[in-house]
N, C-alpha and C positions, 0 to 999 in steps of 0.2 A: 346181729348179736345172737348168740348161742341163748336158750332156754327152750391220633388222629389230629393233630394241633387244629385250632380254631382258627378261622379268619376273619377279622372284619370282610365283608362282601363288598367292595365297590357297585356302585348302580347306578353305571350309563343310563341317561335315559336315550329310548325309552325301554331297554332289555337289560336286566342283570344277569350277569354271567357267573352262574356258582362253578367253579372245575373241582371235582372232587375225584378220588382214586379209589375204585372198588373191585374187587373181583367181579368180571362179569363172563362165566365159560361161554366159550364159541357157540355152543349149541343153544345158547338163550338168547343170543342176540336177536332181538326183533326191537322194532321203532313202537313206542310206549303215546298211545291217542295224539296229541300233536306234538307231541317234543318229538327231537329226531337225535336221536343216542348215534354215538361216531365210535367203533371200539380203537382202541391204542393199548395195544398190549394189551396190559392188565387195567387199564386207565378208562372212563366212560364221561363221557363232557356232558352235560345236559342246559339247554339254556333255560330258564323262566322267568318269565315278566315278574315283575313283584309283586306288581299288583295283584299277581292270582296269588297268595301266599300268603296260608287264615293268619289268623293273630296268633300266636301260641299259647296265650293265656285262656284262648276261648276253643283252641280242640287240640286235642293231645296225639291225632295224626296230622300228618302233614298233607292235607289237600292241593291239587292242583286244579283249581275250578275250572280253568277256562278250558284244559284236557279232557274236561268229561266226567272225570272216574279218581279216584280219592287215591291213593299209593296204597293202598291195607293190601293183606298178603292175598283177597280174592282178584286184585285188579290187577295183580300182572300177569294175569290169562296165562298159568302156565298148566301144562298137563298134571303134570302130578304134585303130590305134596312135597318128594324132596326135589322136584326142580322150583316148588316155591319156595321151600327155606334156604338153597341155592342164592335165591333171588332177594335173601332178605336184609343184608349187609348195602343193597342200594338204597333201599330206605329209611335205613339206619346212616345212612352218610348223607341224604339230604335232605333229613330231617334236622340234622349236626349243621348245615350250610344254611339254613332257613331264619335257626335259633341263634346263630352266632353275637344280636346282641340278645341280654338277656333282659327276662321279663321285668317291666318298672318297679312290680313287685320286690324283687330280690336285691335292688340295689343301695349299697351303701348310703348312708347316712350322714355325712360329718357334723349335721347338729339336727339331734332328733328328741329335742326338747327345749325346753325353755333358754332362754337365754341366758348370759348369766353377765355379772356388772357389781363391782364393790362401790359401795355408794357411805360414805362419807358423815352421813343425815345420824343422829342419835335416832334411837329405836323409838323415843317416847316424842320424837317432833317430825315421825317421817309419817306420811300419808301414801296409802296405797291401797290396797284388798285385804290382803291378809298378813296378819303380821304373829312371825313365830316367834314365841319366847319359851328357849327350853328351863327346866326348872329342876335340883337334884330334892331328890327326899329325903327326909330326915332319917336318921341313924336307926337301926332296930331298937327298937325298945323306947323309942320317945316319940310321944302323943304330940298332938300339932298337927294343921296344916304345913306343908312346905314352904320352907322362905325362897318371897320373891328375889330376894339382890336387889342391889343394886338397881339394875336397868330394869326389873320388873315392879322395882316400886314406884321407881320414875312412871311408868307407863299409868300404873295403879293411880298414881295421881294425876294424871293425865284424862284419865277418867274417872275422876268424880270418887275413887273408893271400889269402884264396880268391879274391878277383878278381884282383887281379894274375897269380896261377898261370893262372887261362883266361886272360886274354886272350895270354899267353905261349904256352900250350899247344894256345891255336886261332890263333895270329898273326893275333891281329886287329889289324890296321894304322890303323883309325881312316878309310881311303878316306870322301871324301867320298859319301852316301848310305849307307852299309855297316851291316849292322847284326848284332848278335850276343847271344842270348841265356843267360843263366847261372842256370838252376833252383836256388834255396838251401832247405836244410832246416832247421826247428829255430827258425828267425828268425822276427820280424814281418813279415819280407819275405817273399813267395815268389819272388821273384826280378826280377833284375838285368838291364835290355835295356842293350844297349851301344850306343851309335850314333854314328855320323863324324861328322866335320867336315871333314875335308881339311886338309890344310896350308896353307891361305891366312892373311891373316890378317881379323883382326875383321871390318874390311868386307865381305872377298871370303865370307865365311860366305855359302849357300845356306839360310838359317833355313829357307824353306818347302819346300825338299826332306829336310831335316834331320827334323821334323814329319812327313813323312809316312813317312821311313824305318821311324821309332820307330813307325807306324799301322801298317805292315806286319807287325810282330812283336805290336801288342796286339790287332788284329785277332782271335786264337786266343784272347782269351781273354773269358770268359762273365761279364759283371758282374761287381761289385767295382770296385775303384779304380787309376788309374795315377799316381802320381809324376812329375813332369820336374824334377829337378835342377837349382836355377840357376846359368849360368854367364858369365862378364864376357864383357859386349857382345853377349848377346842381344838379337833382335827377336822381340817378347814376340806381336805379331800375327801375323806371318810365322809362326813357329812353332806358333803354337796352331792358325793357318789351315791350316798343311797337318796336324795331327794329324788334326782335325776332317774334313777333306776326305778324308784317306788312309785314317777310318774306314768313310765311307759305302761302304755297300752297299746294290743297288737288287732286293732281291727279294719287290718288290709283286705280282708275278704268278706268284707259284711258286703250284700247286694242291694237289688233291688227291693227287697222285702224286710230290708234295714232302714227304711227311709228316712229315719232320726240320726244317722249314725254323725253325719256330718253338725247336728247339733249339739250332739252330747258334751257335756264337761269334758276336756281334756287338760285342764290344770288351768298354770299361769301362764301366761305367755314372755314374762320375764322373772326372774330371780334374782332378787336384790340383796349382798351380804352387808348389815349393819352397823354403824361406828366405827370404834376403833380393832379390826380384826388385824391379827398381827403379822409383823415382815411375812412376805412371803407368798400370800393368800391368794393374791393374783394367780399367780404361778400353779399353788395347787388347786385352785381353782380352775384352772384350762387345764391340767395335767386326771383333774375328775370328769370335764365332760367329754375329755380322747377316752379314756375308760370306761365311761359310757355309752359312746358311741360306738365301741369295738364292741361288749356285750351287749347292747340291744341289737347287733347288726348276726352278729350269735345266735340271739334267741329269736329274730327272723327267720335265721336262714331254718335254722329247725321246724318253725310252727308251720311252716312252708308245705303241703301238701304235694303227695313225691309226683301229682301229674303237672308240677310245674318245677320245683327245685328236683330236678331230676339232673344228670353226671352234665352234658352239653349246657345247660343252665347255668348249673354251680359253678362250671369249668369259666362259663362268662360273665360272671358277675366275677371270681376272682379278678380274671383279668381288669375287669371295669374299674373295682376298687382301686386293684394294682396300679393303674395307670393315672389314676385319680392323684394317687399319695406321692406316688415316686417309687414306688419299688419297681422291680425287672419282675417280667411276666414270663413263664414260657408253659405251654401244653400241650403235654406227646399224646399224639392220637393211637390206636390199638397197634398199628404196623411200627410205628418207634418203639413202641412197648416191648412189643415182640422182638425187634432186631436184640434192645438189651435182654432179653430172654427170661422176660417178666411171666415165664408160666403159671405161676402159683396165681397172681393178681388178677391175669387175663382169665381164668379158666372160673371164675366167679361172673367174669359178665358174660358169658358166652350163653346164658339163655336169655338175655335182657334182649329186645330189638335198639336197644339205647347206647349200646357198645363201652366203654371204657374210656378214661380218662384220666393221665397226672400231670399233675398241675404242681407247678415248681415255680414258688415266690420267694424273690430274696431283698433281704434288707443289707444295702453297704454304710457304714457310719461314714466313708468318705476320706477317712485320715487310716492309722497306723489299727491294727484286725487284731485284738490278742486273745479274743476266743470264738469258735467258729463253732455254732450252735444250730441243732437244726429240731424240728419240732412236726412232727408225722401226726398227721391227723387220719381216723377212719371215715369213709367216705359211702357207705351203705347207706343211697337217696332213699331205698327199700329193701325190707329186706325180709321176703314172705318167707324164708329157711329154706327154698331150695325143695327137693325132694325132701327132706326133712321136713316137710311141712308144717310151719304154726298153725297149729291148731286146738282149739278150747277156749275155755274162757281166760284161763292164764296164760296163754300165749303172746299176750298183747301185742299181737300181726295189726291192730287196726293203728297204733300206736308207732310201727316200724318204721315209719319219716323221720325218727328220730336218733335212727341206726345212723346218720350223719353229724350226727351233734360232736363227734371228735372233728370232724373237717371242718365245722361249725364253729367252735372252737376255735383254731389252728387260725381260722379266715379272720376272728374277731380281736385275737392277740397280733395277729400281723397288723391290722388296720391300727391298732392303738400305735405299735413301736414304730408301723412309717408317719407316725403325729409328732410322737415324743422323741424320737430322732438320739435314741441312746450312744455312746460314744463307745468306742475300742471293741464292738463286736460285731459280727455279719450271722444275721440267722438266716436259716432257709425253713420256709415252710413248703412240707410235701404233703400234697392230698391225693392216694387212690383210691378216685371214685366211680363206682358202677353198681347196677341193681344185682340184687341177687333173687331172680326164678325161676321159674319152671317151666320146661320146655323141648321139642321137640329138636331145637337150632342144632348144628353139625359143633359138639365140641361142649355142648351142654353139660354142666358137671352133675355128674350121677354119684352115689355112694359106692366107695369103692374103686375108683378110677384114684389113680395115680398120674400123678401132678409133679411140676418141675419147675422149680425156684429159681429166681434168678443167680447164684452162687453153684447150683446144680443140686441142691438139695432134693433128693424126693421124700414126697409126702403120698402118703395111703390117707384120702378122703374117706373117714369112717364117720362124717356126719355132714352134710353140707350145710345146715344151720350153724354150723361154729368157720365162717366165713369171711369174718372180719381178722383174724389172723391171717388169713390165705394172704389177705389184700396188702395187710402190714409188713410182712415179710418183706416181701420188694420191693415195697415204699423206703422201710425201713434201708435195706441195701442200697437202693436207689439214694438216699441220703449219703452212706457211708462213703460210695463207691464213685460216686457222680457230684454229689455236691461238698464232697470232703468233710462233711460236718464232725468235730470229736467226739463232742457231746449230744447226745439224741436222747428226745423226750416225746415216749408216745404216748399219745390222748386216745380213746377210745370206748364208744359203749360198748366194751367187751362183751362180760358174762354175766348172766343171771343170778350165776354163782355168788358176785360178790355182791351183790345187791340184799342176800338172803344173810353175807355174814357182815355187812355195814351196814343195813337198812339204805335209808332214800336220801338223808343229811352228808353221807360223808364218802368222797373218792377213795377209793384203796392205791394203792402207791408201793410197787415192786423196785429194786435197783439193787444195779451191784455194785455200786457206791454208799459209801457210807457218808461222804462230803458232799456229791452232788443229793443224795437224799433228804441231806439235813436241810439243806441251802433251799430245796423245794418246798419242807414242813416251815419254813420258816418265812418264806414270800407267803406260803395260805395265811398263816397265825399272820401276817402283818395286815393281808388285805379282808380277811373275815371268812376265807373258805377252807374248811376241814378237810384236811388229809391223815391219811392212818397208814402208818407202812407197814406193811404184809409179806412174809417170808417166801423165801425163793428158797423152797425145799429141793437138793436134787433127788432128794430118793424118790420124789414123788415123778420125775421123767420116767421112773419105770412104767407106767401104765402109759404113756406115747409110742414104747416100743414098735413097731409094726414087722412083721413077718415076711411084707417085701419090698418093704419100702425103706427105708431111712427113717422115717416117723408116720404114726397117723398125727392126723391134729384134731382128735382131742383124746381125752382119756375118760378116767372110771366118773360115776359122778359126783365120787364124795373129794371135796379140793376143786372144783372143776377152777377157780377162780387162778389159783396157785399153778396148775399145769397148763393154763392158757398163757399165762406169764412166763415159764420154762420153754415153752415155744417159742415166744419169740424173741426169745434170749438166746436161744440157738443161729437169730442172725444179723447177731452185733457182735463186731471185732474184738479179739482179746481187749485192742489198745483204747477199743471207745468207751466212756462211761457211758451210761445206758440208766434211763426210768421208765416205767409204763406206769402209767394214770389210766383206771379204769373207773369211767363216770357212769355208766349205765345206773346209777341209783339217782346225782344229785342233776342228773341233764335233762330232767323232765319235775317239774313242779304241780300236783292233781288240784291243789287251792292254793289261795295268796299266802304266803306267809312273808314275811319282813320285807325285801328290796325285792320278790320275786313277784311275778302274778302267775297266774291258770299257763302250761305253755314250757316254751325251752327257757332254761335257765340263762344261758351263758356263761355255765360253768367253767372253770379253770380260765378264764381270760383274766380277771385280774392279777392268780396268780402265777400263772408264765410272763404277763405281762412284768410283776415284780422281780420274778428269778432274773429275764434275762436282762430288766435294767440294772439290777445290782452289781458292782463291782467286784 
């Protein structure tokens, strides 16, 4: 952000046999402690037991124990420094052969909370743990407590008079998000969470903040079951999406020095929706926890620190999902890359020892295709700026794991649509991903170097921290040209830029459609996520000009948001409609606020999820 295909490995016992393809020149060829390397051409076979082969989640090189000597660049005993960067694409390719499944960390989820079940039982004769009853508040300007209704008076009688006395005796006002709970003794209940609604009426209801108020209070409590109350003119998805989403909690990486972490409260362990909830409910009820599964699987892959969700990883957890749901998998390693002449994409990973990676998912509905959609995620596992170096205290380089939260994204909205199995459309999702740093490698991108797009575009590198356009570009084409998609929608923690003129709530949203733009403002307004569309000024390409090149990529600093967006509008077809979504504000959350905790968001998945189900 500006401010190699994979193989599952077979394993005979008792040798597994990695075959990987690397450049190895004549004059380095020598036999590495006890393997014994065979050259073929350009081809190097190496065998390794498995057993000598660390864990990946416990070291971030790739050790050969029972060789002696760890792979790092002192141990392939070469003379000089550039016969060792020479030699550093072997260890970058098996290291890629080692990882090919990915860490248990990074993998999909298809039910990564509580259960869920419409249960029959009236609110005020069901026994369980906690039982939610939402309540709306009275009109401005009239004194009162909030009326219970109906099913809240039933309950009130149900015990003794004891609810009305709280919520009298805590003035709880019903405020929209508000919430309050009331410990009962002696009942099938153990108690009663109260939670707003505001005074609006039916429509104006926030259902999905409503959900996650009530998450904020079951949160505390340790298995067992919750109740929701049903009440007239609920939205039965909205609500369960934000319970669901206000439950997660992301503490895959607590250790040993967590040693409660496996006690702590993690909610309910089932969700029970109450009474008579209306047609339907079933339906969006599982239709809320595939959209929760797809954004917490989102806000995983982001909170993910980049020495494990790093390009090989990500590459295999796609697959893993992929193959989970039903979608077709495929991942071109750097030489596929390069034969389609993906210069601009490649020349961002050329200082990583971790190489490159696109990853192409597609969804078929099966039957008759009447729109072919495809959905480019950015894919920066890190992204320390290159020679551009972040650095300061506003640079937020410690924070750059997050530079993947569009492929984050892209992975989270595919996961939902191969659930919900939408009709008459095939999406493609594309991810190019690689680190972006600093380094001495043969091809490393310096400021200044001029670069070659996949279309033949050149581009004057006049910043290497504005890196995640390089990468879109040929993702981008790579959609148009390869996977035929008409429509393309790129996700992306862009620029700083727009962060500075939308703050941290709201995506900005560039197109040159005026239909497809609407059609996108209006999936966000339907699922709760803010979008704001921002002008595709051309006067403003004047400052991309370049002197030898075709374009730099980027320009002056004032606009930087708007001429990041002019870029990459530069590599989308007259004939295709085209949006970029720039999340760099709302793909990172610093405290809780409503459905989100501390961490990645998983922003925009529910609403590409809605665009590309809508008709």
């Amino acid at each position: 952000m500006a401010i190699q295909a994979i193989h599952k490995v077979v394993m005979p016992s008792p040798v597994a046999v990695a075959a990987v393809r690397v450049p190895w020149p004549l004059a380095l060829h020598r036999p590495l402690g006890g393997a014994t390397p065979t050259l073929q051409q350009d081809a190097f076979k190496l065998r390794v037991p498995p057993s000598q082969v660390h864990n990946r989640e416990r070291s971030s090189s790739l050790q050969l124990a029972g060789f002696g000597a760890s792979l790092g660049i002192a141990s392939l005993g070469m003379a000089s420094r550039r016969q060792r960067r020479a030699g550093q694409p072997l260890l970058v390719l098996l290291r890629a052969a080692a990882t090919a499944s990915p860490p248990a960390s990074m993998l999909f989820r298809e039910h990564a909370g509580p259960s869920l079940q419409l249960t029959p039982t009236r609110a005020d004769a069901w026994g369980g743990h906690s039982l939610v009853l939402f309540l709306r508040a009275r009109a401005d300007g009239e004194e009162g407590s909030p009326e219970l209704g109906r099913i809240g008076e039933a309950i009130d009688k149900s015990l003794g008079g004891a609810l009305k006395e709280f919520v009298a005796e805590e003035g709880f006002d019903a405020k929209a998000g508000s919430a309050k709970s009331l410990a009962v003794f002696n009942k099938d209940v153990k108690r009663v969470v109260l939670v707003g609604l505001g005074a609006g009426g039916k429509e104006d209801t926030d259902w999905r903040a409503a959900g996650a108020a009530a998450a904020g209070v079951l949160k505390s409590q340790k298995g067992g079951s919750a109740g929701l109350a049903c009440i007239d003119g609920v939205q039965v998805q909205a609500l369960t999406e934000g319970v669901l989403l206000g439950l997660h909690s992301d503490k895959r990486f607590q250790g040993t020095k967590s040693p409660d972490k496996e006690k702590s409260p993690a909610g309910p362990a089932v969700l029970e929706l109450l009474g008579a909830f209306p047609p339907g409910s079933a339906d969006a009820a599982e239709r809320a926890r595939a959209v929760a599964s797809g954004v917490i699987f989102a806000r995983e892959l982001v909170n993910g620190p980049a020495n494990i969700v790093d390009p090989p990883n990500l590459a295999a957890a796609a697959v893993d999902m992929a193959e989970r749901l039903g979608l077709t998998a495929k991942v071109l390693d750097e030489a596929q890359c390069e034969e389609l002449g993906m210069g601009s994409f490649l020349a961002v990973s050329k200082a990583s020892n971790l190489g490159a990676r696109l990853i192409h998912l597609t969804y078929s509905p099966g039957g008759e295709v009447k729109r072919k959609i495809g959905i480019v995620g950015k894919g920066l596992t890190f992204d320390s700026g290159g020679y551009n170096l972040k650095v300061g205290d506003g640079s937020m380089i410690e924070l750059m794991k997050f530079d993947m939260g569009g492929a984050a994204s892209t992975l989270g909205t595919a996961a939902v649509i191969a659930q919900l199995k939408p009709q008459d459309v095939e999406v493609h999702f594309i991810i190019a991903t690689c680190e972006n740093m600093v380094s001495g490698n043969i091809g490393a991108l310096r400021p200044g170097d001029i670069i070659t797009a996949m279309d033949g575009t050149t581009i004057e590198v006049n910043n290497t921290d504005a890196e995640g356009r390089l990468t879109l570009a040929d993702a981008m084409l790579y959609c148009q040209n390869v996977a035929g998609a008409k429509e393309v929608v790129d996700i992306a923690t862009l620029t700083g830029a727009c962060m500075v003129a939308l703050g941290k709530g709201i995506a900005g949203l560039w197109s040159n459609s005026d239909d497809l733009a609407g059609r996108l403002e209006a999936a966000g307004k339907a699922t709760g996520e803010k979008l704001w569309r921002m002008p595709l000024e051309e006067s403003y390409f004047e400052g991309l000009k370049s002197d030898f090149a075709d374009m730099k990529n980027t320009g002056p600093r004032v606009g930087g948001a708007i001429t990041a967006a002019l870029f990459l509008q530069k590599f989308v077809h007259k004939e295709t409609t085209w949006a970029h979504l720039d999340i760099a504000g709302p793909v990172w959350a610093e405290k809780p606020k409503g459905e989100n905790g501390v961490g990645g968001t998983g922003t925009m998945v529910r609403t590409l999820t809605e665009f590309i189900s809508r008709k």
